[in-house]
Every structure is written in C-alpha cells, then in structure tokens.
N, C-alpha and C positions, 0 to 999 in steps of 0.2 A: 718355574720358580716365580715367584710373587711375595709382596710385602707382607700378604697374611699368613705366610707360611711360619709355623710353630714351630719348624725345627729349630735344634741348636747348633752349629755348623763351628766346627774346632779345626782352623788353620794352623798347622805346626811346619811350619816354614814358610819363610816368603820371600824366597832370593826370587831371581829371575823368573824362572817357573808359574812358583806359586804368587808373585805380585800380578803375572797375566792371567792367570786365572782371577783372580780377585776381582779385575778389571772387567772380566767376564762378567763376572756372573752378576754386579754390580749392574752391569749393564744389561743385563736380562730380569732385571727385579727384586734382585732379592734384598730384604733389607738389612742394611747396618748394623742394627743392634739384633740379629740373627746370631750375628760370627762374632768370633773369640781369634785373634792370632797369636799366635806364641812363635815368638823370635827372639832369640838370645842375642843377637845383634841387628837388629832393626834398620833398615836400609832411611835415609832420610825422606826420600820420597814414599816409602809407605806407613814414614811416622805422621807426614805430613798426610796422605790420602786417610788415617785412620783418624785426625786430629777434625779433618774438612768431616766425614762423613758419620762420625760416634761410632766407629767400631772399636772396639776393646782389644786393648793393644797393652799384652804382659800383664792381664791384672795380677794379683795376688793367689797363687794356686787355691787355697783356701777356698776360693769363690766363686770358682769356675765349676758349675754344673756340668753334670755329663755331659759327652756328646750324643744328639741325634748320630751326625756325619762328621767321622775326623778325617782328614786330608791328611795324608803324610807327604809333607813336601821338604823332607828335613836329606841331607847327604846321608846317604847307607851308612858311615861309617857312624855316622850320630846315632842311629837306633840305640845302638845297648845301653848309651851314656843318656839317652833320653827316654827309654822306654819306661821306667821306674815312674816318673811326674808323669807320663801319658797314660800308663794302665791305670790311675784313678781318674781320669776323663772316662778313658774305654769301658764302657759296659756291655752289659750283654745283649740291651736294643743298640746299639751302636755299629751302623754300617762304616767298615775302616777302607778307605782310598788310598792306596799307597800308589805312587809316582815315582819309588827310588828304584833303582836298577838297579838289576841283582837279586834283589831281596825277595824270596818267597815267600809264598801263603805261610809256609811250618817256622821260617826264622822271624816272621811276623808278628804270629799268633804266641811264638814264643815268648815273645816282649809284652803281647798283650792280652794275658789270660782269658781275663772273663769277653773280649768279645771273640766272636765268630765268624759271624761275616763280614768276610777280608775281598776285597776286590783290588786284584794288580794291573797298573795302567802305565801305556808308557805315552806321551804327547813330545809333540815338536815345538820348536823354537817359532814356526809361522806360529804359534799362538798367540805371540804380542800382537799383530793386527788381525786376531781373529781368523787367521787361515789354516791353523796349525789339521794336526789331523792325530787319534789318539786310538791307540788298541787297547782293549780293557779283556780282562779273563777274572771270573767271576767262581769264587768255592761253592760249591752246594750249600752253605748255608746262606746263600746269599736269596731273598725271594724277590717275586716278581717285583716289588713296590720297591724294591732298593734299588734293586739294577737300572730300573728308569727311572730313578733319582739316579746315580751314579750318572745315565748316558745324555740326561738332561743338564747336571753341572759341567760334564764336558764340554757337551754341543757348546755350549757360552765360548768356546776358542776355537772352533771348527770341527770337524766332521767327527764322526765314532762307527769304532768298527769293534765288536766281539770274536775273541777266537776261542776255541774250541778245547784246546787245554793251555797248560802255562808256559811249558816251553817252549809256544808259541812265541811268548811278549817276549823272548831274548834276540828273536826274529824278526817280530816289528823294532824292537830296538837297533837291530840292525839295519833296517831297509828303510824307514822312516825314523824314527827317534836322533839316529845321525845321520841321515842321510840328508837334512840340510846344508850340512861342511862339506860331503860330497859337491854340492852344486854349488857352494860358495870357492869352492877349488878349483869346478871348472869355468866359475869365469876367469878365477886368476891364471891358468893355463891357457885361456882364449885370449887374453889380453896379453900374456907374453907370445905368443905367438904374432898375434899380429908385432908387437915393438920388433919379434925378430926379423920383420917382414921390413921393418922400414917404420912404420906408425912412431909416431908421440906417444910415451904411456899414458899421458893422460885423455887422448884420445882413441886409444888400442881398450884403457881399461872404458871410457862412456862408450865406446860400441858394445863392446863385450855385456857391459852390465845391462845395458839396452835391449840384445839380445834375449837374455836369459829371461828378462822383466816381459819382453812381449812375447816371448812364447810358451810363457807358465801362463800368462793368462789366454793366448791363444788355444794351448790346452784344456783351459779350465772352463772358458766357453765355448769349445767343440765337443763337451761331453755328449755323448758316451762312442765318441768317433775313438778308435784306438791310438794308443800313441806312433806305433808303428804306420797305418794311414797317412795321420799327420808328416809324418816323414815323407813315406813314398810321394805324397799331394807336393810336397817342395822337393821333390830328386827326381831334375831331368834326365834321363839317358843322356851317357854320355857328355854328360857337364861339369861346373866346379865341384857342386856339390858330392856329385854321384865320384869323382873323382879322390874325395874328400874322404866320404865312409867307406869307399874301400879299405883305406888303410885302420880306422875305427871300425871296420866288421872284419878281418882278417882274424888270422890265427892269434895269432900275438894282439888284437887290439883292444877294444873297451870293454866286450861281454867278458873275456874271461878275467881279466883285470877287475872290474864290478863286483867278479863274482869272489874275486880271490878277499878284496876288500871287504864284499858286506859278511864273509865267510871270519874274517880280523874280527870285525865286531861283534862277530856272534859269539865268537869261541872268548872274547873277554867279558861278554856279559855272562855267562856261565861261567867263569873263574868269578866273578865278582858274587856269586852266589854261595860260594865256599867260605 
C-alpha cells in the first residue's frame, strides 16, 4: 500500500476491529482520501482520527463511488439491514473483505449481487498493537491481484494465513479468533491460584500477567523452536514444574479441556451461519 494507490477502499464498520485496521493500514501508507468509512454510530476517537487525517466519514450515499475494496466490518446481524446501501457501493470490480463470523460467501453474495469476489477473514484482538494474526479463505472469483491486496491490507495488523476451503475460518475462529480470552483467562486462573496460595491479588495478578507477557514473547523470538520444546527446555525432571504439568497433561487436564472449548467455538460459529 502506498499514497499513490488509486483505489477506493469502503470501510463499513469501525468498532474495535475495524478502527485497528484503520490504524494499520494508515500506518503502512495508504492514503486518507483513499477510504470512505460508513458508521452508523461513529466511535469519538474515529471521528476524531477521521476529522485529523480527511478521511470521509458518513458522507451522503449519493456520493460515494464504488468500491475498489469494501471491508465488511459491520456485526452479522447488521448485513440484511445494511446490505441494501452497501450493494450500490458493491460492484462487479469490487473485491468484498468480510471479517463478520458466521457469515458465508452465499449469505454474503446474497446481500451483495453484482459483486463476486468475496473473501472471508477472521483476525484477533492482538491486532490493536499490530500482533494480531488473520485466516483469510478466498472464492474462485477472487484473482491473483486481489488476494495480495486482501493479504497486504491484513499484514497492516500481523500475520496472514490462507486456508483451503471455508469451513476452515469457523476453525480459525475457534483457535485464534477467540482464543485471545482463552489466554486472557488463563492468567486470571494463574493469578487466583496463586491468591489461593497465600499471594496479594495484586501481586498473584503482576506475576501472572508478567508471566504470560514474557513468554508470548519468549515464544515469538524462539521461532520456529516448537512450543512443546519450549516447555520441555523449562521442565526439570522431577521438579515444580514437572510436578505441575502432570496434573495439566493428565486425563482430566488442559488438552482435552482445550479441546472441549475450542470444539464450544466451533460449533457456535457454525450455528451463527444459519
């Protein structure tokens, strides 16, 4: 992305999500008067970032040129009640990003006749500081020149990964998409454990979160050492530690618990597609 780029780039949402993408891509080059945001309730910090930088913020439908690239970053349940104003953006050069869970290529394409290339993506919450990481699954009409614009507007918030068909992303939704509340839970279960221990919570929760904080980045600069490694490299025989994962690798412990969880997730991002 770059300031000379001629496309027309149509944000239609900007909660949380799409205000960090924004932030992204803003920060990879792309210019202001590029993008269009459409927010029916406009957060004050993105009225203000669109007020500092001239992006176009609710103009008059009337006046909004097709999109090159529309984002959908609106709640699934908004599609039907907004699809109507969005299919005269959508055209038929118009590569469509959708980001809302649940929502297939067909209930998509539904809303938005004339275009075709639909690409469904699901990103994380690390995408406010740029760490997030995003599975993208791409229709046949989608071609080469899109898809790397698609993996290029992500990259702007961390990593991208392609899968292979769609009910794929109900998977990434499970295992990344929520699985930042998974690890936001387990510090607050590391932090009650220690208070049950004796500890301060407010020093049960600065270890705990301490913890998590140095060994996601411990992870992130040991690539491509596995995670598993990493472990064994800190589990002495016969020590606290090794003590410790016994009972989180038993029968009853973490894996199939994980597995029962990210399996919750799955089965309601597929009910969310109904």
């Amino acid at each position: 992305m770059s300031a000379a780029d001629a496309n027309h780039y149509v944000l239609a949402g900007a909660g949380k999500m799409g205000f960090a993408m924004l932030e992204g891509w803003l920060r990879q080059g792309l210019a202001p008067g590029a993008i269009t945001i459409l927010d029916p309730q406009p957060s004050k910090p993105l009225q203000a970032r669109c007020q500092e930088t001239g992006i176009s913020l609710n103009p008059p439908p009337a006046t909004i040129r097709p999109a090159d690239v529309m984002i959908l970053a609106i709640k699934p349940q908004m599609l039907a009640s907004a699809g109507p104003d969005l299919a005269r953006i959508a055209q038929a050069q118009t590569l469509v990003i959708s980001i809302m869970a649940g929502k297939s290529v067909d209930a998509i394409a539904a809303q938005l006749p004339h275009a075709t290339a639909i690409i469904r993506c699901m990103p994380n919450t690390p995408a406010a500081v740029g760490r997030g990481i995003t599975g993208l699954y791409a229709n046949a009409a989608v071609n080469a020149a899109q898809k790397a614009r698609a993996q290029s507007l992500m990259a702007a918030i961390g990593k991208v990964v392609f899968v292979d068909n769609e009910s794929q992303i109900d998977a990434v939704t499970a295992v990344s998409g929520s699985g930042p509340a998974y690890v936001f839970y387990m510090v607050e279960c590391l932090a009650n454990a220690g208070v049950h221990l004796g500890l301060a919570p407010e020093l049960a929760m600065q270890l705990a979160r301490a913890t998590v904080e140095g060994s996601g980045e411990l992870l992130h600069q040991s690539a491509p050492v596995a995670a598993g490694q990493l472990r064994i490299n800190v589990t002495s025989p016969g020590g606290t530690t090794a003590a410790a994962l016994a009972v989180l690798m038993g029968a009853q412990g973490l894996d199939p618990l994980m597995q029962s969880a990210v399996q919750a997730a799955y089965d309601r991002a597929r009910q969310l597609a109904d």
